[in-house]
N, C-alpha and C positions, 0 to 999 in steps of 0.2 A: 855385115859381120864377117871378119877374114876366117878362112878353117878352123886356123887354131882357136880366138873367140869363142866359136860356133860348137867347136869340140868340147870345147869348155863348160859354155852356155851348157849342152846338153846333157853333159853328165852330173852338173849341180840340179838341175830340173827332173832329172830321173831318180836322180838320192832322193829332192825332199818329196818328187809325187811317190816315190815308193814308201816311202816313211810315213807319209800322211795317209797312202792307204794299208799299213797296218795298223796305224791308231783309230782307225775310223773301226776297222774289227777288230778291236780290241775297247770298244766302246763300254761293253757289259765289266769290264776290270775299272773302270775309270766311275761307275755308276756309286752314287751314296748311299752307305749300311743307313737302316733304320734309325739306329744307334749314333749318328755321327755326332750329334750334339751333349753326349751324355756320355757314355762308355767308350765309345770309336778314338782309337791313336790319330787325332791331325796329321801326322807324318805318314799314315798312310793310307788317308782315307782322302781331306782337302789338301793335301798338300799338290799330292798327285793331280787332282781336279782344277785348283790355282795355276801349277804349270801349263796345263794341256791348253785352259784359256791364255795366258799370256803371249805364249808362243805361236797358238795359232791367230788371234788376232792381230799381229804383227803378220803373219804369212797372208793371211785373208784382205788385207789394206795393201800390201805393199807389194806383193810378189808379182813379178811382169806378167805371169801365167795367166788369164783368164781361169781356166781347168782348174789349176791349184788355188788359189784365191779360192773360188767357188768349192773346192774342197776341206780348207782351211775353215770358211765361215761355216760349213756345215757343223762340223766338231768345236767350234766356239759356239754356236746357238746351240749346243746340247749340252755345254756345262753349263751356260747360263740356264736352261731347264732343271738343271741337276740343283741347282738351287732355288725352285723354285720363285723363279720369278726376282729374287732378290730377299725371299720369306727369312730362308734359312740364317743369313747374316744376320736380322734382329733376332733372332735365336740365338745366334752361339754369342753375339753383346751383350744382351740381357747376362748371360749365362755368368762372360768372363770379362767383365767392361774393361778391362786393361789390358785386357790381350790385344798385340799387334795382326795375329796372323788374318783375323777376319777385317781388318782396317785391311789392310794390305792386296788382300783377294778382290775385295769388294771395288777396291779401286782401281782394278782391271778393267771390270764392266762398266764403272762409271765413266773413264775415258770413251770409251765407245758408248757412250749415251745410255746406256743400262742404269737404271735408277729404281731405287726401292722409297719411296718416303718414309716408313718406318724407320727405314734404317738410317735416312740423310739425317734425321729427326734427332737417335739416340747416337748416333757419332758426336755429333753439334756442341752432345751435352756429355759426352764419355772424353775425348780429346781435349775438352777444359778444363778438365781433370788436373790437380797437381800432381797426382798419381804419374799422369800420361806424361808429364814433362822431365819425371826420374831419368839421369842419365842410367841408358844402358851401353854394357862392356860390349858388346860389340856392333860397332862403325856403321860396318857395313850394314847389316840388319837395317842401322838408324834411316842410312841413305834409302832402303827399301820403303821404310814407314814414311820419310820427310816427301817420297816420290809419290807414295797413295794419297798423301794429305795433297799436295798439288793437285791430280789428276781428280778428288770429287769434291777439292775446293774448303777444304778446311783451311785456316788456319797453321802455318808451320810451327809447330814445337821448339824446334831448334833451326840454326841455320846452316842452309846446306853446303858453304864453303869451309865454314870451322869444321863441320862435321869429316867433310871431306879429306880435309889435310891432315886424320889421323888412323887414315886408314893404308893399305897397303898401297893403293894406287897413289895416295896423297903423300905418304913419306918417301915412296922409292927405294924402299930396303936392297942392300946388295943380292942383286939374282941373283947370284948362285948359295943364298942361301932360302930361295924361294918354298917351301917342302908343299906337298899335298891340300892341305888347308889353306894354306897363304893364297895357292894358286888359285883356287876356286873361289876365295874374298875376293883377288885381285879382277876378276875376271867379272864377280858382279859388280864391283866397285864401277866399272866398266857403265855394265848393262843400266843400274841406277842411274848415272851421270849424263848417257846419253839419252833416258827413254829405251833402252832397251832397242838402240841400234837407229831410232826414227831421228836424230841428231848427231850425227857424229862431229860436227863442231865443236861441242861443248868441249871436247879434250882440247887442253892446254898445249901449245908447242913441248912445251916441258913432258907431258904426261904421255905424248905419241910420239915423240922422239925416243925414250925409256920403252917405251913399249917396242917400237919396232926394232931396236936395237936389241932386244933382249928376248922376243918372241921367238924366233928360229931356234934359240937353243931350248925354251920350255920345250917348245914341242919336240924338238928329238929327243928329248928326255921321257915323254911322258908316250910317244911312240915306243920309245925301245921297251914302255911299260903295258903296253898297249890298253892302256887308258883312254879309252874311247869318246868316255861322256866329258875329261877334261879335253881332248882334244879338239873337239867340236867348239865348245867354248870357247878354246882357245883362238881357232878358226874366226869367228862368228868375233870374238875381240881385234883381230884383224882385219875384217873387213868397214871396220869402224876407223882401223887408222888413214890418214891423206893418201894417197893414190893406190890405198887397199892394195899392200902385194898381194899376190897369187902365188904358190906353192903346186905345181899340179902334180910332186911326189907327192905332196902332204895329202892332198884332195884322194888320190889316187889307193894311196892306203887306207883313208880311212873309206872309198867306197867298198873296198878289197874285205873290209869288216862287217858290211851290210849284208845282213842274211838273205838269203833266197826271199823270203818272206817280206820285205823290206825292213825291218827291224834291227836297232844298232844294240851291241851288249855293250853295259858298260865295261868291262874290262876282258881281255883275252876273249874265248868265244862263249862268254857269258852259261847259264846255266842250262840246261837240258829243255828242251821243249815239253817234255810228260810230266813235269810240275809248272801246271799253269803259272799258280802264283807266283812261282819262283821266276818264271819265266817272264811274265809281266813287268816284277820287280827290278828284276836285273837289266830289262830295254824300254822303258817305257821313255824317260828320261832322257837316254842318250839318243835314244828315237829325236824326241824332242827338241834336242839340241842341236842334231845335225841336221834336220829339215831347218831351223832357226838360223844356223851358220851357212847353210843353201840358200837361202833366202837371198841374207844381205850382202854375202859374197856375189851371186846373182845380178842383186842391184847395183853394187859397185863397177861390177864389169860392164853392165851397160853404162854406168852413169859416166864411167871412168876412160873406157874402152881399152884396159892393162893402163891405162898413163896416168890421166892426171884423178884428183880424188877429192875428196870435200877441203872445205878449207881449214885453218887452225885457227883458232882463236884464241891471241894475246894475252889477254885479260882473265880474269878470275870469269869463272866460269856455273850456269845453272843458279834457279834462283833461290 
């Protein structure tokens, strides 16, 4: 590995081990109320617990690091605890058989061979549902649901190329009219289509050409906003495109944002440390992301060495 590589390598490796170890202590915020099946907000109770697994079993599979790997898996075998085994899922279906969000979580662990039989059971018969096959108004989401149904072998609802082509990464809206929401659809639009970085072929010539053409100015846009949590994103969707540029302003700043603590705020320098919650709330995520965007930036450069990068592929893309 030449200096610069190496320089490189290092400071991506020191972001996401610093990142991964304040989610490991910050594990008691990540932990499920009594309540979660009944009274508990999903947005702030599983949602947060859905994230933490995604991201880190992607880190824990993929990351060159022995150390981090082995820190990543630890904080995915404690969400998977957190839901008991896989209990909790036939829980919240019973409860709301049309709800996507427990389809969706559930199908995190199922990729990693986590399986509940109750729950492979009532999915089998909740997903055949004419209920389940109601278009919903947003794309993206769909791309989310039609990715969990792959990953523990359902049935797809719909298919995932028409899905695709009506979302923001599928039409290519003029960027500069890209605003806040657009950008963080486009960005999972992204993370669905490829596996959440474990394929980055799946992007179209078309759809990584628009991307990297158009990536440099999101981000100095949402820099000079210092939006942290889309920046990483943004990152971590670049490391997906063919020969994965590298940016080491962009890198640079956003480690320039990383607290002492290892923890990323999502915007500006996030809220106070003497309101836990608020504090949790405000990094938990961007933590997340940028250990995520460490990751597969990480693997790029080795895969890549700055040059060359995955391939594109021609054809309609994802099944």
């Amino acid at each position: 590995m030449t200096g610069d590589r190496a320089a490189r390598a290092s400071l991506l490796d020191r972001m996401v081990g610093d990142g991964l170890a304040w989610l490991d202590a910050a594990r008691a915020d990540f932990r499920l109320p009594p309540d979660v099946t009944t009274d508990a907000d999903p947005d702030l109770t599983l949602k947060p617990l859905g994230e933490l697994a995604e991201l880190t079993c992607l880190i824990s599979t993929s990351h060159p690091r022995e150390d981090l790997r082995r820190a990543a898996d630890g904080l995915f075998a404690f969400a998977w605890n957190e839901t008991r085994d896989g209990e909790l899922f036939a829980e919240l279906v019973r409860g709301e058989p049309h709800a996507t969000y427990p389809v969706e979580i559930y199908g995190v662990f199922a990729r990693a061979g986590l399986r509940n039989p109750a729950v492979e059971s009532l999915l089998a018969a909740t997903t055949g549902l004419r209920g389940w096959r109601v278009a919903r108004e947003d794309h993206t989401r769909t791309l989310g649901v039609l990715n969990a149904e792959r990953r523990i072998g359902l049935e797809p609802h719909a298919r995932f190329t028409a899905v695709l082509e009506l979302t923001g990464l599928g039409l290519m809206p003029e960027p500069w009219a890209l605003d806040r929401k657009g950008a963080y659809g486009l960005t999972h639009d992204v993370f669905h289509l490829t596996d959440w970085g474990r394929d980055p072929g799946r992007l179209s010539r078309a759809h990584a050409d628009y991307l990297r053409l158009w990536l440099p100015a999101w981000l100095e846009n949402w820099l000079d906003e210092e939006l942290w949590d889309l920046v990483a994103e943004l990152l971590a969707v670049t490391a997906c495109l063919p020969d994965a540029p590298y940016d080491p302003a962009v890198w640079q700043r956003l480690a320039g944002a990383q607290a002492a603590d290892g923890s990323v705020p999502d915007l500006g320098t996030g809220s106070a440390s003497g309101d836990r919650s608020a504090y949790f709330t405000s990094r938990y995520h961007s933590t997340l992301a940028t250990a995520f965007a460490g990751t597969l930036t990480r693997i790029a450069l080795d895969a890549t060495g700055g040059g060359e990068g995955a391939p594109v592929h021609e054809s309609e893309v994802a099944p």
